[in-house]
Every structure is written in structure tokens, then in C-alpha cells.
C-alpha positions as CSV (number, residue, x, y, z in Angstrom):
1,X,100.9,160.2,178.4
2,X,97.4,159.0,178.3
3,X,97.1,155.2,176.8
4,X,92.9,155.9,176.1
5,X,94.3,159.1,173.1
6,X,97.5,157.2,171.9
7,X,97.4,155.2,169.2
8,X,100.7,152.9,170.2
9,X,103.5,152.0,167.0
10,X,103.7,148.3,167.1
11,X,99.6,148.6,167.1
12,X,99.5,150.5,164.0
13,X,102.7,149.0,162.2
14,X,101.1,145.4,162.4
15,X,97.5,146.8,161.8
16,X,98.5,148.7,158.2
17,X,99.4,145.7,156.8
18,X,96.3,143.9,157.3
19,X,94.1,146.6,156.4
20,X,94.4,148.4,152.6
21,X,93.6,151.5,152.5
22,X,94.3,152.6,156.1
23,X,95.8,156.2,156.2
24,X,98.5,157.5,158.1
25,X,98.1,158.5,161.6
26,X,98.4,161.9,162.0
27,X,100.8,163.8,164.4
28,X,97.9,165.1,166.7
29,X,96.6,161.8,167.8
30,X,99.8,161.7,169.6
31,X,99.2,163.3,172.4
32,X,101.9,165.9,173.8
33,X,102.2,166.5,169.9
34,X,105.1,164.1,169.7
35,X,106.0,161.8,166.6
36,X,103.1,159.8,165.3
37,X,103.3,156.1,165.4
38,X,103.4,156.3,161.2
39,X,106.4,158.9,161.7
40,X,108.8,156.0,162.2
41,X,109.6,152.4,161.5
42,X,112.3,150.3,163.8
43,X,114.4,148.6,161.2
44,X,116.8,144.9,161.1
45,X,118.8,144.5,158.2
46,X,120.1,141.0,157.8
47,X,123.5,140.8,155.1
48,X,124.4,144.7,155.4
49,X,127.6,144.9,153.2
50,X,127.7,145.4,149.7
51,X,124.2,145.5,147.6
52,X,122.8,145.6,151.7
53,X,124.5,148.6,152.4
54,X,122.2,150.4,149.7
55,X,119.2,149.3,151.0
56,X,119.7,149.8,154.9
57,X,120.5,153.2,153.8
58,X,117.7,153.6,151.5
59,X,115.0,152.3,154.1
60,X,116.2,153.3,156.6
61,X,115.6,157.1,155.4
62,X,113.2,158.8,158.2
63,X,113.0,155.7,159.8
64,X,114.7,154.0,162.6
65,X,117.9,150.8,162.5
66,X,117.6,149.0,165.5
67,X,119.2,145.7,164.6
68,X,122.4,144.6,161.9
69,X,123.3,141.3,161.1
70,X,125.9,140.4,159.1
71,X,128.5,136.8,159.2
72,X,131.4,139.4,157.8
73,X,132.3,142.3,160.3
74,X,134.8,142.9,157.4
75,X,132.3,143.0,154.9
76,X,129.5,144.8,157.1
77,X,132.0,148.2,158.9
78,X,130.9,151.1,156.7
79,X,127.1,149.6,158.2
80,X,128.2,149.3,161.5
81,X,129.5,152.6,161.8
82,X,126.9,154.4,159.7
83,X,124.3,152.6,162.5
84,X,126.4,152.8,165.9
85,X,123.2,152.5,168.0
86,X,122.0,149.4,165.9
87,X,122.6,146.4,168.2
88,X,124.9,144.3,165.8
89,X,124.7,140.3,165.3
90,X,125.9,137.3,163.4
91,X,123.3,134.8,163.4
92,X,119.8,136.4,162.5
93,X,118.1,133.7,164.8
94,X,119.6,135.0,167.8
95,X,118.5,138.4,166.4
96,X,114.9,137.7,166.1
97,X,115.2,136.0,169.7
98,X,116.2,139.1,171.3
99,X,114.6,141.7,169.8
100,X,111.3,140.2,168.3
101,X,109.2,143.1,169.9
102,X,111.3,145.2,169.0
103,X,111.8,145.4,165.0
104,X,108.9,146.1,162.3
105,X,110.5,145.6,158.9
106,X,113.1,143.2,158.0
107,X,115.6,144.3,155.1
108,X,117.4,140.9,153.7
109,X,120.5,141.3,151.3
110,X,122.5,138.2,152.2
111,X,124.1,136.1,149.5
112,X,121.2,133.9,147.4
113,X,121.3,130.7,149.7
114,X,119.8,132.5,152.6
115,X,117.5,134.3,151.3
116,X,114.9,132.5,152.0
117,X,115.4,131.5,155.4
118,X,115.9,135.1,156.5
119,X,113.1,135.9,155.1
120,X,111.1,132.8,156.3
121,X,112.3,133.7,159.9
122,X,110.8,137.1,159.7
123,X,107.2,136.7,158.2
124,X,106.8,133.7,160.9
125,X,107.0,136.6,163.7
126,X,104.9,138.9,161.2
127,X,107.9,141.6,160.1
128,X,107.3,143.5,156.7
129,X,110.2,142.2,154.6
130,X,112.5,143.4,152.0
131,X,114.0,140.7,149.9
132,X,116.7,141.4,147.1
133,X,116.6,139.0,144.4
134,X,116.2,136.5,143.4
135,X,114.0,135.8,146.3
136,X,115.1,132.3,146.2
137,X,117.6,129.8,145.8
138,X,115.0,126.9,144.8
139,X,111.6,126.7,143.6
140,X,109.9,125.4,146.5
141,X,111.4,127.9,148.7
142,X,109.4,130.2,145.9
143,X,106.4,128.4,146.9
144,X,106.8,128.2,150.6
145,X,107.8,132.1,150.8
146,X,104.5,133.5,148.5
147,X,102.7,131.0,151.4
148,X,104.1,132.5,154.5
149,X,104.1,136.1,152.8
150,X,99.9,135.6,151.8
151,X,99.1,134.2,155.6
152,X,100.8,136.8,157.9
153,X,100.0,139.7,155.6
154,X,102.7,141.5,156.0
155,X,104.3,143.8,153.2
156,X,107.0,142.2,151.1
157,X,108.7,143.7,148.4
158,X,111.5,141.5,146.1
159,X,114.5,143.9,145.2
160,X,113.9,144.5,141.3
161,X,114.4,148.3,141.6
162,X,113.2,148.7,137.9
163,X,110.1,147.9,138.7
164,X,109.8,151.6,140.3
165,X,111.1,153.6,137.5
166,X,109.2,154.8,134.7
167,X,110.8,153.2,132.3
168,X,108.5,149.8,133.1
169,X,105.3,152.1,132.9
170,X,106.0,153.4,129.9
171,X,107.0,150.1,128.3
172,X,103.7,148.2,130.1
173,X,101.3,151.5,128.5
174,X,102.6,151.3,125.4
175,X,102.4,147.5,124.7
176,X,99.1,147.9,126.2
177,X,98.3,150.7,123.7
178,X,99.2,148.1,121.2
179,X,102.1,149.8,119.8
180,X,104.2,147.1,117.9
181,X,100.9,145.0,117.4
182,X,100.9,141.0,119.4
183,X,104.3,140.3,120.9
184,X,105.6,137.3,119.7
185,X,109.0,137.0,120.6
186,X,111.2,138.3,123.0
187,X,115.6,138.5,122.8
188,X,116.7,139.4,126.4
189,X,120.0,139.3,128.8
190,X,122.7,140.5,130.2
191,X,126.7,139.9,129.0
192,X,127.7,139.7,132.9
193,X,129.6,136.5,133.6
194,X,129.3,135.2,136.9
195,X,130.7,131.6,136.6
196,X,133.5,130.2,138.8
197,X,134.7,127.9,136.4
198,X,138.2,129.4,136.3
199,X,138.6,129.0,140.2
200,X,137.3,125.5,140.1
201,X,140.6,123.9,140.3
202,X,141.6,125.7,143.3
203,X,138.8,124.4,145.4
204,X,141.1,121.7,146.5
205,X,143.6,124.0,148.5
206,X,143.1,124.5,151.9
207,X,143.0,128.6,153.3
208,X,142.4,129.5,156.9
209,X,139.0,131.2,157.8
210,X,139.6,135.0,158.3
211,X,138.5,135.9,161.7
212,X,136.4,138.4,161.0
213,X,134.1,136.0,159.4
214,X,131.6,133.4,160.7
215,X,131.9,130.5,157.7
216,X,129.3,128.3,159.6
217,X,126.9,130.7,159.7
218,X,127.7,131.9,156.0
219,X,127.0,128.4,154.7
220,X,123.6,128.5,156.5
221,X,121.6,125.8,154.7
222,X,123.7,125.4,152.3
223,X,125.4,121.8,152.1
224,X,128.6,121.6,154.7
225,X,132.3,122.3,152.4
226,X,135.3,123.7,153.6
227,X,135.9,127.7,153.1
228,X,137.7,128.9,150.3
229,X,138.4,132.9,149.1
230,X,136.7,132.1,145.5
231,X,133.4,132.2,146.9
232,X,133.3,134.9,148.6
233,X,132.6,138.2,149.4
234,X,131.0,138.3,145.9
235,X,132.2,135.7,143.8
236,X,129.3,133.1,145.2
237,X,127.1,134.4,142.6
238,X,129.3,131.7,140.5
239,X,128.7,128.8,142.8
240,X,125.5,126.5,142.4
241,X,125.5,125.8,145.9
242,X,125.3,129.7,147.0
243,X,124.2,132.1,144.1
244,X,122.2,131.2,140.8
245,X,124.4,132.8,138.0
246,X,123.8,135.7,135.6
247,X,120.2,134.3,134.9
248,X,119.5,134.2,138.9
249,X,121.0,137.6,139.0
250,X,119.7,139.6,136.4
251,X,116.0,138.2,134.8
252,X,114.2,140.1,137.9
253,X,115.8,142.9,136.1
254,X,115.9,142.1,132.5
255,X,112.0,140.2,132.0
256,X,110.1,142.3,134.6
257,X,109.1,144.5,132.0
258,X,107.4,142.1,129.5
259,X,106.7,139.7,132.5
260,X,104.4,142.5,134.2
261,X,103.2,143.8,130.8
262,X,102.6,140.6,128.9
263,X,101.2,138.9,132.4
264,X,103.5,136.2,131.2
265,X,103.2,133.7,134.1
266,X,105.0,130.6,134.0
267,X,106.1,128.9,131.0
268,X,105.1,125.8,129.5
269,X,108.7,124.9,128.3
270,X,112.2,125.2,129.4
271,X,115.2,124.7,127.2
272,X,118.8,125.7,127.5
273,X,121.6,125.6,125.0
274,X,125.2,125.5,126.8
275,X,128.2,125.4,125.4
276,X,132.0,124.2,127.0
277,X,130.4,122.9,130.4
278,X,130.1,119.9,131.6
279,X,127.5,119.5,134.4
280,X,128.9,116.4,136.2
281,X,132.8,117.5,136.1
282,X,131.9,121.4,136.4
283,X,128.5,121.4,138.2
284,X,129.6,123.2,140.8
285,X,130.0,126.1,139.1
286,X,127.7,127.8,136.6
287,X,128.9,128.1,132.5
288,X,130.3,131.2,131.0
289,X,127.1,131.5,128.9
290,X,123.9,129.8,128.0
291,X,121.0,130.6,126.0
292,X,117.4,129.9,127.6
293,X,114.3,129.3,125.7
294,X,111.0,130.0,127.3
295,X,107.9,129.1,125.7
296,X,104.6,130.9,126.7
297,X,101.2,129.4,125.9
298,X,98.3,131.6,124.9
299,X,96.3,133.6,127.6
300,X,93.1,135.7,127.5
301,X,95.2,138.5,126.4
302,X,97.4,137.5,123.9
303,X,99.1,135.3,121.5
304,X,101.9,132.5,122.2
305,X,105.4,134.0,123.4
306,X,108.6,132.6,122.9
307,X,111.3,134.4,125.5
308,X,115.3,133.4,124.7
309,X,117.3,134.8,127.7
310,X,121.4,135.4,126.5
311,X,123.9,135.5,130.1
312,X,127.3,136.0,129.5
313,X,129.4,135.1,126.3
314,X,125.9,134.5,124.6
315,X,124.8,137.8,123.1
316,X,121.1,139.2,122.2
317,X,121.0,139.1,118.9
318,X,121.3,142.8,117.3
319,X,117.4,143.7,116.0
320,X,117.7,144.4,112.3
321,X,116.0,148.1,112.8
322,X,118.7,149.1,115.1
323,X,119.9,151.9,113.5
324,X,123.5,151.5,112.2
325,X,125.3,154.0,115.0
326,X,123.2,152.7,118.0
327,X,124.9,150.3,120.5
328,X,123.9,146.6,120.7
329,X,121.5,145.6,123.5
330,X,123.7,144.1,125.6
331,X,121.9,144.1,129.3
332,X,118.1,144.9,128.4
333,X,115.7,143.5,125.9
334,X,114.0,143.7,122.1
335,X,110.5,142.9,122.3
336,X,109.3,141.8,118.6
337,X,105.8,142.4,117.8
338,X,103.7,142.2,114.2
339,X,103.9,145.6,114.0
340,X,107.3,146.7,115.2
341,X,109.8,146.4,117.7
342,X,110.9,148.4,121.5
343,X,114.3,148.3,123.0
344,X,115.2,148.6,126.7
345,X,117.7,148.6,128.9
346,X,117.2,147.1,132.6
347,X,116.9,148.9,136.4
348,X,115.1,151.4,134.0
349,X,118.2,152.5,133.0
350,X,119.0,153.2,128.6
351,X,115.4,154.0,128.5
352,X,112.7,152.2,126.6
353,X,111.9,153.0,122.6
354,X,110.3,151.9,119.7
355,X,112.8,151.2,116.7
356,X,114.2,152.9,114.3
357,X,113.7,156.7,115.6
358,X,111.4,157.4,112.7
359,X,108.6,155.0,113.7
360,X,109.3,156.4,117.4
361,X,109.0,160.4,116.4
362,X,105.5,159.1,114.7
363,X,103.8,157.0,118.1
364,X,101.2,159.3,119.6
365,X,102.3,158.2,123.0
366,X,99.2,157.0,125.1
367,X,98.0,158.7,128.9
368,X,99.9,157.7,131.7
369,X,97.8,155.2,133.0
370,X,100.0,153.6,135.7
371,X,100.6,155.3,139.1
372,X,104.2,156.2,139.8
373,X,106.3,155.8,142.4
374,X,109.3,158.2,144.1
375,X,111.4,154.9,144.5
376,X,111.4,151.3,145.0
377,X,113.1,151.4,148.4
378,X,110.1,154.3,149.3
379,X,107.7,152.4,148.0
380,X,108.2,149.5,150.3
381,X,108.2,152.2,152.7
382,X,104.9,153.8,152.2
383,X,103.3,151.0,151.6
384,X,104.0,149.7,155.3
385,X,102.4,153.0,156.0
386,X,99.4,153.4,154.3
387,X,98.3,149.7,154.9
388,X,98.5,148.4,150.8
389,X,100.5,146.4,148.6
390,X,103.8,147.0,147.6
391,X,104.9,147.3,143.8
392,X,106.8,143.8,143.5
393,X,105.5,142.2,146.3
394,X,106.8,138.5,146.9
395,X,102.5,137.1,145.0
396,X,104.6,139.2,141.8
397,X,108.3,138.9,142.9
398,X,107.5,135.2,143.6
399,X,107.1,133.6,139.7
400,X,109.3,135.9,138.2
401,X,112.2,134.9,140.6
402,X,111.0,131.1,140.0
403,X,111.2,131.4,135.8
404,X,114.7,132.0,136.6
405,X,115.2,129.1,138.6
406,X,113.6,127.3,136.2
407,X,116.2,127.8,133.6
408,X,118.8,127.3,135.9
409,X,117.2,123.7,135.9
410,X,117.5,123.4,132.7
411,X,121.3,124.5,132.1
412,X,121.6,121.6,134.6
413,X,120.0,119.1,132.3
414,X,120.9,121.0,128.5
415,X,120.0,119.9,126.5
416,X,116.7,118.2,127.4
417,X,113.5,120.2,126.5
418,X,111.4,120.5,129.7
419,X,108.0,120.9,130.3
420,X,106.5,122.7,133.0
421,X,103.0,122.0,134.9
422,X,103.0,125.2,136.5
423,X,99.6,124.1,138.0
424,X,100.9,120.9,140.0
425,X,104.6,122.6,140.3
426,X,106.4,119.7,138.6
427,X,108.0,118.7,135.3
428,X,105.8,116.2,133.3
429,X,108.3,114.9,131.3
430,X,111.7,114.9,134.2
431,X,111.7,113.2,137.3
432,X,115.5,114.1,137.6
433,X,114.7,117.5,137.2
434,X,111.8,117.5,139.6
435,X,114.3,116.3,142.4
436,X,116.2,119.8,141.7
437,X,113.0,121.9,142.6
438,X,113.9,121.3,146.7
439,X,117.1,120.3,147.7
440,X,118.3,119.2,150.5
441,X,119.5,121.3,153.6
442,X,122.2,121.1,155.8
443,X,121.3,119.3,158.6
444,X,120.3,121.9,161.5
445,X,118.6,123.9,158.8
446,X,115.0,123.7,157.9
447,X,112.2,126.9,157.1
């Protein structure tokens, strides 16, 4: 093969990133007609059980897995045999050691606490990443990753698969279209309960470490404490020191629609009402329900908002123009405006509509104005490909994840109202809650 007519894959992989606009390279600059360097991408994925599993798969459609790491082999075997050429690993450093050169996009599903540091260890070596959310477990890991992400310019792309569907457009173009008048206020959540309160007092019995699991390397950064079954495979979302609760779990869902269509950016206050917990005899694990108030100052294109997010036991309250024989919103949101009010439900799923049916059957819905997408896994894709921006990228992905760690602050110090100087990144009114914005590591651990 000649090297002056081939265009080499790692050339253009690292190249489209850089570069918007760049097409794909077509077959025939291959010479000997074989598959263009665009054709395929060589993918790790790092925590490939569970949610992982999903989006290996999903990426890894047309494309190429050369690399699975996972702490569990337990957790991770319907991976490892779906993959059987993948080279498999335990401790993503020793991944990216050995097969640097070899790997183009990085697809990162582990449990909260690591998120970051996976990720971290990939855009340092310049590998397009895939992050679920939330794409942190503490603000200035927020800050740190939106950093790293803007200086290598790679792709990134948070996991908040609702913001491919076209449920989000429609709700973004008809807001913008004015449709309930100027949002004012906004009830949203989700009636999940992920709190390990009612395994707390079994912490103190000792269990053996299963061998098909690596704890050391499962704790990664987080703070050294003996194993124990109640945090894991998927209870951890439960546990402050590993997950970050229904409110870490589910606002990328719930607010990305009035985030992205309100350009909401961060709040100016933080308030959270929670009841039966006690933060310095339960701390370690997060309440059964809370109710968060966000305050929004006035932008350039529109009024004040006021946002109360409802996890768990604390329910959104039912909008008085729900029609009698329609289900609560239980997981979703109503979006109250002066001249009306929308429902939706989240991941684009229970649709998105303006309340009661009447006032919906007379909207004269506006022109799509929004490109769509096949899919948030394809989008990440594609957008590797053709050398632009992904959908939730981590510059978007970035401050949504960080309201919600935010108000996970504030649960910790309920019921204090706090306020935010999104410009300097600190609380003006908390230095206890402005030592929760980075906590410590373990030591061995740093980004």
C-alpha cells in the first residue's frame, strides 16, 4: 500500500476532532479500495457491566472494541464474551499504558466516583470520551474535566440520552415559540429512592471480598473503607462516598430540557428541605427524599426562574390543569409559564404537552427548527467522524451535572439557604460548604 495516497486512521481520528466541519473520508482514498480510515473507530470501554453494557454495545455499532476494563469480572461476563477479541483489564491505567496507540474513543460507565478520573486519564492522551452521568462526583472535578475536554479538543459527550430524542426539541421550539408565555417556575423529579439508609447499620459487619472483584481498584479515589455487599454492584448510588443519589442520578435527565431551553446556567441560590436525616449520624448515606430549590436570576432572555427538584418520597406536586384521569408526573417535569403550562416525562420518554388537551389541540405547533439526531450513542459517533461537536458535550454536560452537585451540597447543610458565585466558583455566604466543592482523594489518587 502506498503511504503518499493513504490517508492513515489515527491521522484522521485525531484530526476530526480539531477541525469542524471536516467530512468523512471516502472509501476511494483508500487505496486497494479497502475500509476508509472514517469506516471504523478502535474502541475502550472502562466499567462495562450494567448501564456500560448498553453503551459498549451501542458505540461500538460498525466500529471496532479493542480494550474492556472492568474491577468485577462478575459484573463485566455478558461484555467479555460479547467482545472475546477485546484485550480485557482491571485497572484502566494499566490499560491506557499498553494500548495508548492503539484506542480512539474512550466509553466510561463506571460507578460516579470514578468518573472523573477515567475520563481525566483519557483526554490527557487525547481519546474522544463518552461519560455517563453525572460526569462528576464533585464540583471541581466539573471544572477540571470542561478544562481538559476544551484543551485537547477531543469529542466528549455526557450520557443524558434525552438529549437525542425529540421530545427535548419539541419542548426547546415550543418554549421558544412562546407557547405558555415567560416560564416562571418549574416542579421536577423523579420518585426513585436511592438511599442506603436502611443498610447503614450493617456497615459494621465484616464480609469477605468476592474474588472475582478487585475492591482496591473499585474504591479508586474514593476514601479507603472496608468492602461491604450494600454498596455494591448497584446500590452505591446510595452512598455519599461513591454515587450522588436520585438528584446525582436523574437531573441530567429530568432538567435538561428547560436547562437547554431556558439557557438556565447556574443558579444563584441553593436550598434543600430534608426530612428524617440526620447528616452527622446518617451522612454516609443519602435521605429517602428531599426537595431542592433553585433560584435563577434574570438573563437577556427571560424572566427569574425558580426550579424545585422532588427525589424520592417527595412528590411533584400535581399541576391543577392535569386532567382528572391523567397520571401524576412522577419522573419528568411541569414547566409553569404566564400563559399556560407543559408536562414531560424524562429520556424523552411520556412525551412532552401543553395542558389540558384542549389548549394543546388549539397550539399551531411551530417549524422544526432544531436538527435531529438518529441517537445519542450515534451521535457521539458521528460527531467523531465528521470533525464537530457533539449534542451534550462535557462545555453543556459540564454545568448541568454541577447544578446537581450543587444541591447535593445543600442536602448536606439543610437547611441553610446558599448562595452561589457561579463566576468565582464558591459560596459567598458558606465556607463549610465551599470545603465540599473538592474533597479529598485517597492517597495514590490524584487527576
Amino acid at each position: 500500500m502506498s503511504t503518499k495516497n493513504t490517508v492513515t486512521r489515527r491521522a484522521f481520528v485525531k484530526s476530526a476532532a480539531l477541525f469542524a466541519g471536516i467530512s468523512i473520508v471516502p472509501r476511494h482514498v483508500v487505496a486497494g479500495g479497502g475500509t476508509a480510515p472514517s469506516d471504523k473507530l478502535q474502541l475502550a470501554g472502562i466499567g462495562v457491566g450494567g448501564q456500560g453494557a448498553g453503551d459498549v454495545a451501542g458505540i461500538a455499532n460498525g466500529n471496532t472494541v479493542v480494550a474492556l476494563c472492568d474491577v468485577d469480572d462478575n459484573r463485566a461476563a455478558e461484555t467479555f464474551k460479547k467482545f472475546p477479541d477485546a484485550k480485557k483489564y482491571k485497572d484502566f491505567r494499566k490499560m491506557f499504558d499498553e494500548m495508548e496507540k492503539k484506542i480512539d474513543a474512550v466509553v466510561i460507565a463506571t460507578p460516579d466516583h470514578c468518573h472523573t478520573v477515567a475520563a481525566m486519564a483519557a483526554l490527557k492522551r487525547k481519546k474522544h470520551v463518552y461519560c455517563e452521568k453525572p460526569l462528576a462526583h464533585n464540583v471541581y472535578e466539573i471544572q477540571e474535566l470542561m478544562k481538559a475536554a476544551k484543551e485537547s479538543g477531543v469529542v466528549t459527550q455526557l450520557g443524558n440520552q434525552g438529549h437525542s430524542s425529540e421530545t427535548i426539541r419539541l419542548f426547546c421550539e415550543w418554549i421558544w415559540d412562546v407557547a405558555i408565555g415567560k416560564v416562571h417556575t418549574i416542579h421536577c423529579g423523579c420518585n426513585a429512592v436511592n438511599s442506603g439508609l436502611g443498610n447503614l447499620g450493617k456497615l459494621k459487619e465484616t464480609h469477605p471480598v468476592p474474588p472475582t472483584l478487585d475492591w482496591d481498584q473499585w474504591l479508586g479515589p474514593a476514601l479507603q473503607r472496608p468492602y461491604h455487599p450494600a454498596y455494591l454492584p448497584f446500590s452505591w448510588r446510595g452512598w455519599v462516598p461513591f454515587g450522588n443519589g436520585t438528584v446525582g442520578d436523574w437531573i441530567c435527565h429530568v432538567v435538561d430540557p428547560v436547562f437547554w431551553a431556558l439557557d438556565l446556567g447556574a443558579p444563584s441560590t441553593i436550598e434543600a428541605k430534608v426530612k428524617n436525616w440526620n447528616p452527622r449520624t446518617q451522612g454516609d448515606a443519602y435521605p429517602t427524599g428531599d426537595i431542592i430549590t433553585f433560584e435563577f436570576a434574570a438573563n437577556n432572555k427571560r424572566g427569574p426562574v425558580k426550579l424545585l427538584w422532588h427525589s424520592g418520597s417527595e412528590k411533584i406536586p400535581r399541576p391543577p390543569e392535569l386532567e382528572k384521569d391523567r397520571k401524576d408526573v412522577d419522573t419528568g417535569a411541569a414547566v409553569y409559564g404566564d400563559k399556560g403550562t407543559i408536562t414531560y416525562g424524562s429520556h424523552g420518554a411520556g412525551g412532552v404537552r401543553i395542558i389540558p388537551e384542549t389548549k394543546m389541540k388549539e397550539y399551531k405547533r411551530p417549524e422544526k427548527k432544531l436538527p435531529r439526531v438518529a441517537g445519542h450513542h450515534q451521535d457521539f459517533v458521528e460527531a467523531i467522524k465528521k470533525g464537530r461537536k457533539a449534542g451534550s458535550d462535557f462545555s453543556y454536560g459540564g454545568p448541568l451535572t454541577e447544578l446537581a452537585l450543587l444541591g447535593i451540597i445543600a442536602i448536606k447543610l439543610n437547611p441553610m439557604k446558599l448562595q452561589w458565585d457561579g463566576a468565582k466558583m464558591q459560596f459567598a455566604n458558606s465556607p463549610e460548604a465551599n470545603q465540599l466543592l473538592n474533597p479529598p482523594y485517597r492517597e495514590g489518587w490524584k487527576l
